[in-house]
Every structure is written in C-alpha cells, then in structure tokens.
N, C-alpha and C positions, 0 to 999 in steps of 0.2 A: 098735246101742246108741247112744242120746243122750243125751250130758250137759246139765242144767240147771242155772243156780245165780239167784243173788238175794240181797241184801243190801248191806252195803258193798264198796264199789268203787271208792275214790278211788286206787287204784294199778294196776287193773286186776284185782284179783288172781281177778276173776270167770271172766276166760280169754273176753271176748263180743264182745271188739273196742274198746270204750268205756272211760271211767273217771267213769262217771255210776251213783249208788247205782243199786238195782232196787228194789220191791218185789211185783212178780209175775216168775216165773221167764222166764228166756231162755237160748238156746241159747248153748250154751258153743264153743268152735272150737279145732280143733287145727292143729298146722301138719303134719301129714302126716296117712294117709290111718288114720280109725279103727281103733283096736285091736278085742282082744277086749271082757270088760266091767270095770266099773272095780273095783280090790276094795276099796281104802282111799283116802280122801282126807282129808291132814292139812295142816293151814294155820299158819304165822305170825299176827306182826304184820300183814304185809301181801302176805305170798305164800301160793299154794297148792299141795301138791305132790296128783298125782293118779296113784296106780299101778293098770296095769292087769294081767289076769291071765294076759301073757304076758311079764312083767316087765320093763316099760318103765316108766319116770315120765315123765310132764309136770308142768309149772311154768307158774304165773303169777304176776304181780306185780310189785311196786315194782322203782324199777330201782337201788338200792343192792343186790338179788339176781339182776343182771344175768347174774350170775357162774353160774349157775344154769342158765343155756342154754349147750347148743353154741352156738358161733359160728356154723358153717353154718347155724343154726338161728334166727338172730336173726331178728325181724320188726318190722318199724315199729307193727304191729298191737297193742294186748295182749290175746293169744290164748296158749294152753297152747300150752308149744315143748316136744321133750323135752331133759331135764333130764342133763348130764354123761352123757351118752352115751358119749362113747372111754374113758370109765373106767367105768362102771358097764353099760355095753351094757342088752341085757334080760336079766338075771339077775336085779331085786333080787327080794324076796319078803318085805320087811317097809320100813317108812319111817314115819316122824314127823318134827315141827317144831317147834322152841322159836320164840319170836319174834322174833329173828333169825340162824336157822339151819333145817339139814334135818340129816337122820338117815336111812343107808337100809343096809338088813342086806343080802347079797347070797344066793345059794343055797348057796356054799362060806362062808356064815355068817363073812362078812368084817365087821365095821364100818366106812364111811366116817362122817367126819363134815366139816360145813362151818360156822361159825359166828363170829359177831360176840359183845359181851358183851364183859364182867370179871369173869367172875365162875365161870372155868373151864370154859363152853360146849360148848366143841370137842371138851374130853377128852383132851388127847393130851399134857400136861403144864404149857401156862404156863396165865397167866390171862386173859388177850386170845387171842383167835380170829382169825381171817379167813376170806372166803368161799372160799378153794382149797382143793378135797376131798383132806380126808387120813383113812388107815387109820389107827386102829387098833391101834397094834403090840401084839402078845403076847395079842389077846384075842379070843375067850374063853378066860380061862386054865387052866382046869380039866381040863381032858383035852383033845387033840387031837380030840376026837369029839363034843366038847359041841356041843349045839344049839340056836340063839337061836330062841324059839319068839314073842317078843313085842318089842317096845320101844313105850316112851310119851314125851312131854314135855310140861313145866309152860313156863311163860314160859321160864328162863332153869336148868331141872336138866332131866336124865335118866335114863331106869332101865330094863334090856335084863334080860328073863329069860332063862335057859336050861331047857331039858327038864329038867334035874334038881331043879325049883323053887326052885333060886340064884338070888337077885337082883342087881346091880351098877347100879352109878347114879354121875354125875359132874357136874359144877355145883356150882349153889348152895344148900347145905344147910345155910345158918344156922336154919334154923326147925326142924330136923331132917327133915326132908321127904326127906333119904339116912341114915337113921338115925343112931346117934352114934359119933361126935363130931359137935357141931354145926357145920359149918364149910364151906365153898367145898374142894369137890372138887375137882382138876385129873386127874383120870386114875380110869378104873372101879374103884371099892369093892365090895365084898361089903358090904350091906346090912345088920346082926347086926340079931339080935336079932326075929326075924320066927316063927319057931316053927311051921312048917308050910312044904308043898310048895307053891310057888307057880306059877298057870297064866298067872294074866293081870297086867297093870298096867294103870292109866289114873294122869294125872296133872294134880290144878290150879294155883293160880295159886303155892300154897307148901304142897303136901300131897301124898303118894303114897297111893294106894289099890292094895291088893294083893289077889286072891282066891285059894284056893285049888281043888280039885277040887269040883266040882257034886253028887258027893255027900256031901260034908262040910260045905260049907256056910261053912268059916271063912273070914277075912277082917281087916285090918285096916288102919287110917289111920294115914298115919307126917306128921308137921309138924307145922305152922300147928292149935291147936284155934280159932282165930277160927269164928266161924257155928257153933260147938256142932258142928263138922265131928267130932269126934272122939266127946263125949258122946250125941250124936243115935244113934249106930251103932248097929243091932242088934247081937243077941250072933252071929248065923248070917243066911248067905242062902244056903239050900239051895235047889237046884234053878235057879240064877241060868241064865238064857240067854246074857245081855250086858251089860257094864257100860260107863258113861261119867262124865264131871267135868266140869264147868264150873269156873271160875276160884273157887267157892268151893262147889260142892255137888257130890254124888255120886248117880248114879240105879244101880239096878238093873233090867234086865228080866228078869222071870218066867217061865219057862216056860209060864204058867199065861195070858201077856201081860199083864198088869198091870206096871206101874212103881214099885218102891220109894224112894223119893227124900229128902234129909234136905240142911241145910244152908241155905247164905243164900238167902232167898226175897223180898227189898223188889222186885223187881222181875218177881213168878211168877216165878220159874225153877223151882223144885217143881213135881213133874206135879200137873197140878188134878183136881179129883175128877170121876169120871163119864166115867172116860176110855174109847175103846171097846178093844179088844183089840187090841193094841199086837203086831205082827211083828218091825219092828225100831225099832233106833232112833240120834241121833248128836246126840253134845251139841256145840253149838259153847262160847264166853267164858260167855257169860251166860246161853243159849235151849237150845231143844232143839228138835229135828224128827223127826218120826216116820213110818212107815209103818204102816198099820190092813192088818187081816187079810182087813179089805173093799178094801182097794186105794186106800185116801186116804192122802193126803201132810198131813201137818198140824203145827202148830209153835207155841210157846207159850213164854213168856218174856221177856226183855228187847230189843226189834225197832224201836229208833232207827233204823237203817239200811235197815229195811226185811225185814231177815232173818228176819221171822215175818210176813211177809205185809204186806198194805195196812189190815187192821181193828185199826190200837193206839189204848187211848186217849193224852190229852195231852200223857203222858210219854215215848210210846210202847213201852211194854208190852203186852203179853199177859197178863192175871194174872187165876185163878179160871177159867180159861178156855180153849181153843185156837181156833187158827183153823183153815180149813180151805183147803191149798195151795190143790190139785188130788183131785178128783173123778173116778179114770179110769173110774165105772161110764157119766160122763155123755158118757165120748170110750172106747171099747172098742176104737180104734186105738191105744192107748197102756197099754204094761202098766210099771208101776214095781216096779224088780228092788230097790233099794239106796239109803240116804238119806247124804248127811254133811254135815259141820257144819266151820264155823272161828270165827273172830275174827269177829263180827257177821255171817257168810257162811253160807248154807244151799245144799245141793246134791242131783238126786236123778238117777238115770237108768233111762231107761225103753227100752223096746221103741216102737218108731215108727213105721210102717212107710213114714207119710203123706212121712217129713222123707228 
C-alpha cells in the first residue's frame, strides 16, 4: 500500500522528504518498513497524523510538533516518523487534530491529548496546553464500559462520542459549537441539548455537526450560523454514507453516491453539479477530494496550494467544476482504496505494485 499526497507543504507536513508545495501527487515515505493500510488521516495547522490499521500513527510536519516523534525516531528528512510510540504503542484505533494539537483514542478507550492554544485545547483542565501527551483522567465517565466510537476537531475545540450517543467536547465554545453555556471548556462536557442518539461527529472552523443512525436520518449543527451553516440544513439525511466539514461547510455522502453539501461556497467548496458517483470522500480547510465508483481520484474547491490539482483558475480555485487527480483506468497497476484531506493537503493510497 502507497501513500500519496499533494498540496501545501511548507513544513513538510506532506511526509515526501521536501518542504516544497506539490500540485500533482508524490510518494509519501515512512521511516520504517510499511504498515497495513491507512484508515484515517487527520492534519493541523501544519502537521499530519496518519493511522494505520494495525494501530500505529505516523506524523509529519512543522517542527514546533517536534514533540510528536519518538526520539529514536527523528529524521533530518520530513518524512512520516511514528508518532509517541513508548506511550501509545499500536493500540490507537481513533485520532484527530486541532491545529496545534493531536488527539488519539486507544483500544482500552484511553484519551491522550497533546496540545498548544488558550483556549482549553488539551482538555485536561487549564487553559494553555503543551505538546507532552497527557490522559485524560476520569474519562469516559459514564460507565466503566463505555465506548468511544468517534472523535473530531475544529481549529482549536473537540468532541469524542461514545456508543451510547453521548457527546462530550472541550475547547473553545464561545460560538456554542460545545453546546451551552457558551464558553471555553477546559475538561470534557456532556454536550446538552442534542436530542437523539449520536453516531458520528465531524467538526469546522466554529461548528460541530452531529449525525445520528442512517435510518433516522436526524442531524444537527451546534455554533457558528455564519454561511447559513445552520439555516441551509436539511430537516433529515437519511440513508447518509459519510460525512465531512470544511472550515465553513458541511457535505454529506449518499448512499445513493451523490453529495449533499450546504454552506460557504466563494471559493467552490460546494460539490458542483454533474458530479459522477461518489465512493468516498475527505474534506480538507476549504476543498474536498473524492474517489469515483470508476476509480478516479478527483478534487474541487479552494487549491492555492496546489491541493486540488494543477488546473485552478487565477485565484486558484476549483469552482463549478472538479478536477480530475488520477485516472487509474489509464494505469490498472494502481488501485486507489482511500482518499483524505487536511489544511490545504490532499492524500490518497493505492495498490502499487509497480513501487
């Protein structure tokens, strides 16, 4: 299995060896000997954490998240190292990133957190963070047996479900984006006021999106209503496959592969019309990137940095429109299993057999 990425790259956080933007994909590098395949990749500011599905993380990026590698692990290179190793081994089995921090659940449903910010980040009680991974204490506090089935992050809050569609979130909730009181969290909250069983989360720049069961359909946005994030919403998204956020909009995919999308769109970020039948998909800040059910990789949205290919106009946007990555019907040595998105960063991995 090989990872690709492309986009912004001024701290490395591409994992390729360089700190030179991209905008056609290149090979990503690890410093030890490939895992299994990746399951989630969640990015910063300027870092990228990448878990694979025999519960390892790697990192890449800037070096103010230095702190982020084992030591034995350092490289003069920026190449994905793995990430707190002697304390999180390969257990984890969930992770996210605020933008200057990680988040990673473990299998005995531990939370570490590591985080910079003011604004209660960390979670663990003050309001300043630091990047030395710390537990957690007392949580999840619902029963000994409770199970973290998700976590997500916005820039600078966070929100961990458990199996019993409890939400809890800590950060910054002046917008209400951790429900009310509107305020800077420093330690996990129970979310009120949500009214259904919650499965998933995803999270933007100052908004939490919650879903609940696929055949119910409910749903709701907690913050920030800037971009009509709140009034746009449908009443129901039955039958959702997969959800994602960018810093100011909310997509759904469809079972059906279509894309429901609502929110801030000056620079496409909205799915455009004509789209073809959508597999998966991963929103980064501003863009999104997709896998087609024909095996194209393809991406549409805000792509300054190169994160939606090399065809933007002036502004460099995508809008009205996608591009299209990669084509694997025209290279059939390459099968593409999985897409993901960060901060101006796009990623996909594929089957190789050539590499």
């Amino acid at each position: 299995m090989v990872l690709y990425g492309f986009g912004s790259n001024g701290s490395g956080q591409l994992g390729i060896g360089n700190t030179v933007d991209q905008s056609t994909p290149q090979r990503c590098w690890l410093n030890s000997e490939l895992p299994g395949s990746p399951m989630t990749i969640a990015a910063g500011g300027n870092h990228t954490l990448v878990l694979y599905d025999e519960g390892t993380v790697y990192s890449a990026g800037s070096s103010r998240d230095a702190k982020l590698h084992s030591r034995s692990s350092m490289s003069s290179m920026p190449i994905f190292q793995t990430t707190y190793v002697s304390v999180l081994g390969n257990k984890v089995k969930l992770c996210s990133a605020l933008w200057d921090g990680s988040i990673f659940v473990n299998s005995e449903n531990e939370v570490y957190t590591a985080a910079l910010g003011s604004k209660g980040e960390q979670g663990t009680g003050g309001i300043s963070g630091s990047m030395a991974l710390q537990i957690l204490p007392n949580f999840p506090p619902v029963h000994q047996w409770s199970k973290i089935v998700d976590v997500a992050c916005g820039v600078d809050h966070a929100v961990v479900v458990l199996n019993d569609g409890i939400v809890y979130g800590w950060g910054n909730g002046r917008k209400g984006q951790l429900s009310y009181p509107e305020e800077i969290v420093c330690t996990p909250r129970r979310l009120a006021g949500v009214g259904f069983k919650v499965v998933r989360a995803v999270c933007g720049r100052d908004f939490t999106y919650l879903v609940g069961e696929q055949s119910s359909g409910q749903h709701t946005v907690l913050g920030s209503s800037k971009w009509e994030i709140q009034s746009q919403a449908p009443a129901l998204v039955p039958d959702w496959k997969d959800i994602g956020a960018s810093w100011g909009s909310i997509f759904v995919l469809e079972g059906s592969g279509k894309i429901r999308s609502w929110g801030r769109n000056d620079h496409g970020q909205l799915a455009p019309p004509g789209l073809p039948h959508i597999e998966k998909i991963a929103v980064g800040s501003e863009h999104v990137i997709a896998l087609t059910k024909e095996g194209k990789v393809i991406s549409w949205g805000w792509g300054e940095h190169g994160n939606c290919g090399s065809g933007t106009d002036e502004s460099g946007d995508v809008k009205g429109k996608w591009n299209e990555i990669l084509d694997t019907n025209s290279d059939h040595s390459m099968r593409v299993i999985g897409v993901g998105a960060g901060c101006a960063t796009s990623f996909f991995w594929a089957e190789d057999p050539e590499s």
